[in-house]
C-alpha positions in Angstrom: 78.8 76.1 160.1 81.2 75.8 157.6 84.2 72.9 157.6 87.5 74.6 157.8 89.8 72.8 155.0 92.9 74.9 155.8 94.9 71.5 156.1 95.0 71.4 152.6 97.3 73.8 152.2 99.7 72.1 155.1 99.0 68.6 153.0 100.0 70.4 150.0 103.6 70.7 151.4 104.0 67.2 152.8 105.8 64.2 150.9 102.5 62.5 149.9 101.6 66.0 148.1 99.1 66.1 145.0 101.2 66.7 142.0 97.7 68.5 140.7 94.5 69.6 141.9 91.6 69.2 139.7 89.5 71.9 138.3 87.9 71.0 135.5 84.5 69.1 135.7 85.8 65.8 133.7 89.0 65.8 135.8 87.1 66.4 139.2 84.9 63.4 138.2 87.9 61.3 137.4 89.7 62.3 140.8 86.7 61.1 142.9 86.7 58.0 141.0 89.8 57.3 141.9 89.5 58.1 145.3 86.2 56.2 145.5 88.2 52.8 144.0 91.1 53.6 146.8 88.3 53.3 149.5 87.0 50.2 148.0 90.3 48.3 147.5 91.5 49.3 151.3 88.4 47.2 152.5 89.4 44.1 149.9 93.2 43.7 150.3 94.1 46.5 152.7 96.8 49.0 152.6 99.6 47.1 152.5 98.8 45.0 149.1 96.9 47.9 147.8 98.4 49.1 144.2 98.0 52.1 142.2 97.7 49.8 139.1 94.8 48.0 140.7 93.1 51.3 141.9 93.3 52.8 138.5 91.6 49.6 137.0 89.4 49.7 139.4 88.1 53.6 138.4 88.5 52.6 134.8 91.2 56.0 134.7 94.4 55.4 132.8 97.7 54.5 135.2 99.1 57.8 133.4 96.0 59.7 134.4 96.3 58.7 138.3 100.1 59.9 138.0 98.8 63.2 136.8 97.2 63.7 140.2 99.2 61.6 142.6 103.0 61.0 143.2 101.8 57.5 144.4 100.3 55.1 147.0 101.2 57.5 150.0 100.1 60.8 148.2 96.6 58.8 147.4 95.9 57.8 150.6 96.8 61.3 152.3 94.2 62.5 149.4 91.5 60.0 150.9 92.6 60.8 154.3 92.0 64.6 153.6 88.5 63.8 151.7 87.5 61.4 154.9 88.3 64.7 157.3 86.7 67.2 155.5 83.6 65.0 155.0 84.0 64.3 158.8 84.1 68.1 159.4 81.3 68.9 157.0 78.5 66.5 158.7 79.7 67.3 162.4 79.3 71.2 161.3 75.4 70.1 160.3 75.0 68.5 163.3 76.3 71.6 165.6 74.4 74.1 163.6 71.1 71.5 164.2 71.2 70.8 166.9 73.6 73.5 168.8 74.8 71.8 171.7 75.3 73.2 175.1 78.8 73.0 175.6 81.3 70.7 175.7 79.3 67.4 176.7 77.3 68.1 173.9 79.9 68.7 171.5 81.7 65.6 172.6 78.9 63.5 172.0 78.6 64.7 168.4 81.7 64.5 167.6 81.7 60.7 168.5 78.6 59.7 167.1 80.0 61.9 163.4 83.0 59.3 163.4 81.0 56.0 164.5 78.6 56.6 162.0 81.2 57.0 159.6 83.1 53.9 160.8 80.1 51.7 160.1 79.1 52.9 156.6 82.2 54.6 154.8 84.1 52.1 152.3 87.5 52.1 153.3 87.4 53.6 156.8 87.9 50.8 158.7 91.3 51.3 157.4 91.9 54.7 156.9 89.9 57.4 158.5 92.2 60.3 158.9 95.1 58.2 158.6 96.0 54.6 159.0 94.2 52.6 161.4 96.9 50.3 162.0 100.5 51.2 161.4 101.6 49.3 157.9 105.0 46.9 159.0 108.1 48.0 157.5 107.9 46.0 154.0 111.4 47.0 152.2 109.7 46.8 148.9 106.7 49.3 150.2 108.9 51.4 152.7 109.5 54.4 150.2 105.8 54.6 149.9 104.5 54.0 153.3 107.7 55.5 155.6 106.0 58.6 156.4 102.4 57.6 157.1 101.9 59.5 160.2 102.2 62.7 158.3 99.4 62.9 155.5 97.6 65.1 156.4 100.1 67.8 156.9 103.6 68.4 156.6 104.5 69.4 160.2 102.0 68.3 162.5 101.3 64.3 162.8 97.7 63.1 161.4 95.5 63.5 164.8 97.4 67.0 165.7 96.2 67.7 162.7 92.7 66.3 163.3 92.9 68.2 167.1 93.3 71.4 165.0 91.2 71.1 163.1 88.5 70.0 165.3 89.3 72.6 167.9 88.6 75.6 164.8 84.7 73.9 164.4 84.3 74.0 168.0 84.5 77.5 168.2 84.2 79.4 171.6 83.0 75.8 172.7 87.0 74.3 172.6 88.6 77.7 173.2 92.8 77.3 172.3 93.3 79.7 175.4 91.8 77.8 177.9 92.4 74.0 176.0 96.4 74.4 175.1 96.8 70.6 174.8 93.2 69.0 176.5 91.9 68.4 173.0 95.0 66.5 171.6 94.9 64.5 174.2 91.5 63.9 174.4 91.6 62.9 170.5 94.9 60.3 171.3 92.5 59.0 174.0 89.6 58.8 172.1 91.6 57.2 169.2 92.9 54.6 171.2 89.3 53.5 173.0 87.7 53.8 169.5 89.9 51.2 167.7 89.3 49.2 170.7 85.3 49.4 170.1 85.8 48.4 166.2 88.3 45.6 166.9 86.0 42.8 167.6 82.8 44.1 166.5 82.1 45.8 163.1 79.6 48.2 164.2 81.5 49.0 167.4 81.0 48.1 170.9 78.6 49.9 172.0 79.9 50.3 175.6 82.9 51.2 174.9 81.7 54.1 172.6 79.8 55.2 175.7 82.5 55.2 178.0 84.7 56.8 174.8 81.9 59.5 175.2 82.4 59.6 179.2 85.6 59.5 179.2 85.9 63.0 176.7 83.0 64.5 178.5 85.2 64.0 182.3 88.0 65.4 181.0 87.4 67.8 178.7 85.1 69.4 181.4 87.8 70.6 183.5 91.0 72.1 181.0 93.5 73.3 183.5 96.2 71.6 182.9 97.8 69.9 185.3 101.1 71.3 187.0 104.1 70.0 186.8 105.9 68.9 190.2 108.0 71.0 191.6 111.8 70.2 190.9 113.6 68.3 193.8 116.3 70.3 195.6 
């Protein structure tokens, strides 16, 4: 199975946008570099103290060079935040076309282990998976940077609508939109919130907690009719 990566096109369009896309070999190599520094320095200083100055030192890339690719901070972390998604996308894809799971539970459980695993061994993660872990406070000196952080990956949809989206197209006929109008964003803003809860105190993840994450998506997901709205009082 094959990641989709439409969302770079919607990233494209958002404030944090690349101001170019590598093609050439040495510039690829370059870009990566720079992403690769990015991750490294989120899990050193975190994202508030994180510079572009620092990250360019870091991948030994001239300041001018980074500047050629990024407007600044916020349009190099949506880049990292797009790279961390599609590599998400890319090794739950693997996983469905090993190990083809029968529906949703199965899918669910994936899905969960995908992220965990990524959580415990990808630099800079912790921090920023498919967009910032924690929200950055309102620093007057960062704000023009870092005002818009709910929006990297695209420019209309917020990061895990995005990530719901996106998820939903590599599920297939298992997460169909017709029959899961809104069950997978919530399920993602549910899952988000017990994850963070699981990597709060323990680096690796509580490993109940990621069990009852997994539960609690396999429950509700189960069952997509939505629920109807009450009737409205005479």
């Amino acid at each position: 199975m094959t990641a989709h990566t439409g969302g770079r096109e919607q990233r494209d369009r958002a404030a944090g946008a690349l101001r170019r896309r590598p093609v050439q070999q040495r510039s690829l190599e370059r870009y990566e570099r720079l992403l690769d520094a990015c991750a490294g320095l989120l899990d050193e200083v975190g994202p508030t103290a994180l510079t572009t100055k620092e990250v360019a030192q870091r991948a030994h890339v001239p300041i001018g060079t980074l500047y050629q690719f990024f407007s600044g901070k916020v349009s190099l972390l949506a880049a990292l935040a797009e790279r961390n998604l599609d590599r998400y996308l890319e090794r739950l894809g693997r996983r469905i076309d090993t190990e083809a799971p029968a529906g949703v539970a199965g899918f669910v459980d994936l899905a969960v282990e995908e992220f965990v695993a990524m959580k415990r061994a990808v630099p800079g993660f912790g921090h920023l998976d498919f967009g910032l872990v924690d929200r950055v406070p309102a620093d007057p000196a960062d704000l023009a940077d870092l005002a818009d952080d709910q929006h990297l990956l695209s420019a209309d949809l917020d990061n895990n609508a995005e990530v719901a989206l996106r998820i939903q197209e590599i599920g297939g006929g298992l997460l169909d939109p017709t029959a899961f109008p809104l069950a997978v964003r919530v399920g993602l803003e549910c899952a988000d919130a017990v994850l963070k809860l699981a990597f709060r105190t323990d680096p690796d993840g509580d490993p109940a907690l990621i069990a009852e994450c997994k539960r609690l998506l396999r429950c509700y997901l189960s069952d997509p009719t939505p629920a109807t709205s009450p009737a409205p009082s005479s």
